[in-house]
C-alpha positions in Angstrom: 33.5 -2.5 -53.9 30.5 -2.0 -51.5 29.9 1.3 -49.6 28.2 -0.5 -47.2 31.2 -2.2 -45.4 32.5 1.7 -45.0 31.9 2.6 -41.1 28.8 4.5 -40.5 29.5 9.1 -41.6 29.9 10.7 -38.7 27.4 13.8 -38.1 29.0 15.3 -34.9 30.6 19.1 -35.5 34.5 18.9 -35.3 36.2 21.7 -33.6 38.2 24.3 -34.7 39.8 23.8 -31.2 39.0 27.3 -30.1 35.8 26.9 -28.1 34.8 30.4 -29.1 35.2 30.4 -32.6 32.9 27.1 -32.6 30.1 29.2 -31.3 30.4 31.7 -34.2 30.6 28.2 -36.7 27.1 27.2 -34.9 28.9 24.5 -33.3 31.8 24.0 -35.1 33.2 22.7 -38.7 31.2 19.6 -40.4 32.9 16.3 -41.3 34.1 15.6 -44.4 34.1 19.6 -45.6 37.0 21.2 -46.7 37.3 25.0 -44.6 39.9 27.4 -46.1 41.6 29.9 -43.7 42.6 33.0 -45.8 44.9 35.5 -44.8 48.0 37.4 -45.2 51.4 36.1 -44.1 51.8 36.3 -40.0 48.0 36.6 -39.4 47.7 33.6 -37.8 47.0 31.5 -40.6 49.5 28.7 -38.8 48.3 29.3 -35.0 44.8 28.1 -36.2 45.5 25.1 -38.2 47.3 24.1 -35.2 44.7 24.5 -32.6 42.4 22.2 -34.9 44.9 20.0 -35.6 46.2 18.8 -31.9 42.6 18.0 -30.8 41.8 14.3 -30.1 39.2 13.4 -32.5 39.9 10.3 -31.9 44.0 10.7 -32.5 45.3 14.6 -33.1 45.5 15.8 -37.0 48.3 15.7 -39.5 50.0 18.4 -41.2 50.9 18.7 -44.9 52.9 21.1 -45.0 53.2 22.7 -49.0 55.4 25.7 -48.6 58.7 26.2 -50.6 59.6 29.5 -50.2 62.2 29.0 -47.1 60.0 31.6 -44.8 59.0 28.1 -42.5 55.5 28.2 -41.1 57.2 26.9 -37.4 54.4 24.0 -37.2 56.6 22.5 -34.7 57.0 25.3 -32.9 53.8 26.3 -32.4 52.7 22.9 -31.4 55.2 23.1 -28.8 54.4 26.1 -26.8 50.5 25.7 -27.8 50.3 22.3 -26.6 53.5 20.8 -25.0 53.2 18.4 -28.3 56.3 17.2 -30.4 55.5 16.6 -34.5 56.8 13.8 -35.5 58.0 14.4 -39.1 57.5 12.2 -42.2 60.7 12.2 -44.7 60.0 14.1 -48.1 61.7 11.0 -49.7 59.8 8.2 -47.7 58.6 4.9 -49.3 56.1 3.4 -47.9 55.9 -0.4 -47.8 53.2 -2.4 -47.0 54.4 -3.9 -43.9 55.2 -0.4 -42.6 51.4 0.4 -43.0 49.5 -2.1 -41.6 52.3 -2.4 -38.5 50.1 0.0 -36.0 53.5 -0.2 -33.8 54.9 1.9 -36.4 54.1 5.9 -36.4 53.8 7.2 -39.9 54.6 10.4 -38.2 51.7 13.4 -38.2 54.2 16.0 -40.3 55.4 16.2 -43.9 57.1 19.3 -45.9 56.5 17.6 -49.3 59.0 19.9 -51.0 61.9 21.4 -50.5 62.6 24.5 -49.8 63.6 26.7 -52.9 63.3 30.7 -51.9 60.9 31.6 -54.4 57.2 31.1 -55.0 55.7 27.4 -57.5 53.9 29.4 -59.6 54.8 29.6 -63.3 54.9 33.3 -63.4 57.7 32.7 -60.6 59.5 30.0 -62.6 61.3 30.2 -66.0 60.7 27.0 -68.4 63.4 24.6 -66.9 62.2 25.0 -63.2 58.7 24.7 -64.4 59.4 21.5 -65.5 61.6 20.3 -62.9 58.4 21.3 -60.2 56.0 19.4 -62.3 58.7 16.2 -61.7 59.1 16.8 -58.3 55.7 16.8 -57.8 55.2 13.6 -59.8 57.7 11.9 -57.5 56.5 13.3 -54.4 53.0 12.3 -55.2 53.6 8.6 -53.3 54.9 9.8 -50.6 51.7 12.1 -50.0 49.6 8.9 -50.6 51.5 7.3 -48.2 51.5 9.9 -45.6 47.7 10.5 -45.6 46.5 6.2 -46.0 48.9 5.5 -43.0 47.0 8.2 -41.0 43.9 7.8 -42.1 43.7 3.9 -41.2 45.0 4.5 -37.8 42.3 6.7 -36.9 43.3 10.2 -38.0 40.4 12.3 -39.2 41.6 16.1 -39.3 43.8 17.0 -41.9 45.9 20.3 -42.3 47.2 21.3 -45.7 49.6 24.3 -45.2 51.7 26.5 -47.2 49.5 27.9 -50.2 50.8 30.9 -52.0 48.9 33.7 -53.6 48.3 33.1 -57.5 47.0 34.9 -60.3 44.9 31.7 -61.7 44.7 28.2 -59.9 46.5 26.4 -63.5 49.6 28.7 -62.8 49.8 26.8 -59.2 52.1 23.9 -58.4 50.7 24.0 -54.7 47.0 24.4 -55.6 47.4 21.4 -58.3 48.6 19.3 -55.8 45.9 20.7 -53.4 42.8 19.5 -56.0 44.7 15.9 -56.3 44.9 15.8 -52.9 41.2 16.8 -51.6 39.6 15.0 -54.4 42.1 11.8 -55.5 43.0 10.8 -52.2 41.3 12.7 -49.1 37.5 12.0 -50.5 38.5 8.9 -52.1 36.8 5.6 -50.9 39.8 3.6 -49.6 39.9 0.7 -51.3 40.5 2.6 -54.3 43.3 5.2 -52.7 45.3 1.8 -51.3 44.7 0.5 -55.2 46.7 3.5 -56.1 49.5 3.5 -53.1 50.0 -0.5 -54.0 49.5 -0.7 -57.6 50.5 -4.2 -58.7 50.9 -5.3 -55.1 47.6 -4.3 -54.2 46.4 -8.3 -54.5 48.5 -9.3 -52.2 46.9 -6.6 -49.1 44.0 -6.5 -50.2 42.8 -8.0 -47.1 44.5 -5.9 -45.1 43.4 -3.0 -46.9 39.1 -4.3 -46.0 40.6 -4.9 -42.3 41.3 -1.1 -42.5 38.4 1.3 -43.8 37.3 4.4 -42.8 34.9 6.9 -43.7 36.0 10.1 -45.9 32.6 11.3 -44.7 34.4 11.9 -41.3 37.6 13.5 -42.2 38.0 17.1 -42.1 40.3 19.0 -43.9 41.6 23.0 -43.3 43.5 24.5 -46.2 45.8 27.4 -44.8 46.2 29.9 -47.6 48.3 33.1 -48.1 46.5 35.6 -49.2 48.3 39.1 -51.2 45.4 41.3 -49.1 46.2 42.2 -45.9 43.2 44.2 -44.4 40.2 41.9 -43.7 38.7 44.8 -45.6 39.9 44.5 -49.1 39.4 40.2 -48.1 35.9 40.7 -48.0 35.7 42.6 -50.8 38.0 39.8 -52.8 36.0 38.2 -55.9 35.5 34.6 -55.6 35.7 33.2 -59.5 33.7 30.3 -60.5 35.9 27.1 -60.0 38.2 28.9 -57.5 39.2 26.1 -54.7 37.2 29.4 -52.6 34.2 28.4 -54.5 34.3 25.0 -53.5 34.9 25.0 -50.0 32.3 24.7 -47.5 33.4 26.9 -45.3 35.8 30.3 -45.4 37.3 32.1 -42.6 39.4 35.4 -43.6 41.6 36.5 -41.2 43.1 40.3 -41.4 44.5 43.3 -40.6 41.8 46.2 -39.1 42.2 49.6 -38.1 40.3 51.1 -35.1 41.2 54.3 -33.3 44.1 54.8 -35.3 45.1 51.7 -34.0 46.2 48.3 -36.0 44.4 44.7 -34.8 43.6 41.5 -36.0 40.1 40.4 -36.5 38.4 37.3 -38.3 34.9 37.3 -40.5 33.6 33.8 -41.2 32.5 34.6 -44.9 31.2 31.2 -45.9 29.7 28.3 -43.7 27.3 26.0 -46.3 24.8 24.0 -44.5 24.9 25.6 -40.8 24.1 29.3 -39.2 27.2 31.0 -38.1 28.0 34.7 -37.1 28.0 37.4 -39.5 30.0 39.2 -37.3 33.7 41.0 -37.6 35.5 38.9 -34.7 38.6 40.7 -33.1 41.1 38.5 -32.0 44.7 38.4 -30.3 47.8 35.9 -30.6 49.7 34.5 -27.2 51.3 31.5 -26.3 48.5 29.3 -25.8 47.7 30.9 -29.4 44.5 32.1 -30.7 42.1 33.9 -28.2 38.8 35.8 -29.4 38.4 39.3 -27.7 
């Protein structure tokens, strides 16, 4: 497997796909980084990963789409009013075959809720025994399907990836979503390709394996924005928040924390970019508002 045959890492900023916010991010978000978006529930958590999802970069983003808890985030929604855009959504069931992903006049569609919808939070402190273990089998089977979902995308061009729906947890092992999350970033998202379509085919892989070289890409190019609910809801007691050693916080190269503040007795919404590795950005506490075309920096 040579490196070399990968297309060349791409050192171009990507966009959070609100011009002003790039500024603060010296330019934007670097390729092949993983930024977390932390904030409570209704912040605006979803608005963002939407702007920087729908930009052309070449083709718009994808959405993975984690949450189980029946409160939908309304990706489609937003994507609607935002920018006039339809999602086009991947079964949670789907099997991907072969001739499905190397047909580029087939759509792998750019939206999957992995699970479904149970009412409560995947944590095991949520969960008695039994649905513990029915989660962790779930996830076993669903774990194809993701493959599937993020190869078809990435070989057609797709290089901004939204993972959505991440509850608040004690400790990352308690987390059905976060363990999926790791896999994800690391076994599939950062993978070189030859080795993530080894996984998708298994003991077909022989027979596309030249169909698999036709179809590399760089993981040094894909950007990926984890959308994460967060118990705090001031941007106060955010900033303050402990980051532990091994925390998927401590690992990303970027964190933006998204909040309540109170000024003049009354209630807003402002952003701090706490974390940007490798680039200046603002230290500044950025107030912002929500409309229909979505996020707009005061």
């Amino acid at each position: 497997m040579n490196d070399a045959a990968l297309p060349s890492p791409d050192h171009h900023r990507v966009s959070t796909g609100v011009p002003r916010l790039d500024k603060h991010l010296g330019g934007g978000l670097l390729p092949g980084t993983m930024t977390v978006v932390l904030g409570s529930t209704g912040i605006g958590k979803t608005q963002l990963g939407v702007h920087f999802s729908q930009q052309p970069d070449p083709l718009p983003g994808i959405i993975f789409d984690m949450s189980a808890r029946g409160d939908g985030q309304n990706h489609a929604g937003y994507a609607r009013r935002m920018y006039h855009q339809d999602l086009a959504e991947t079964r949670r069931d789907k099997v991907f075959s072969a001739a499905e992903i190397f047909n580029n006049q087939l759509e792998p569609g750019n939206y999957l809720h992995v699970f479904e919808d149970r009412g409560q939070r995947v944590t095991k402190r949520d969960l008695d025994f039994d649905q513990w273990r029915d989660w962790q089998s779930q996830l076993n089977q669903k774990l194809q399907t993701s493959i599937g979902f993020f190869y078809s995308n990435l070989i057609r061009g797709c290089r901004r990836i939204v993972i959505d729906g991440i509850e608040p947890v004690g400790t990352s092992a308690e987390s059905i979503q976060l363990n999926l999350l790791e896999y994800v970033y690391q076994q599939v998202l950062k993978k070189h390709p030859e080795w993530l379509a080894r996984d998708l085919f298994r003991q077909e892989f022989s027979k596309v394996r030249s169909d698999v070289i036709a179809h590399l890409y760089q993981p040094q190019n894909v950007a990926c924005q984890v959308l994460w609910t967060s118990r705090e809801m001031m941007l106060d007691d955010l900033i303050a928040r402990q980051i532990d050693e091994g925390d998927i916080l401590s690992n990303a190269n970027t964190i933006i924390l998204m909040g309540k503040t109170r000024e003049e007795g009354r209630m807003g919404r402002s952003l701090y970019i706490a974390k940007h590795r490798g680039s200046q950005c603002s230290d500044e506490v950025i107030p912002f508002r929500i409309d229909d075309s979505g996020i707009v920096l005061i």
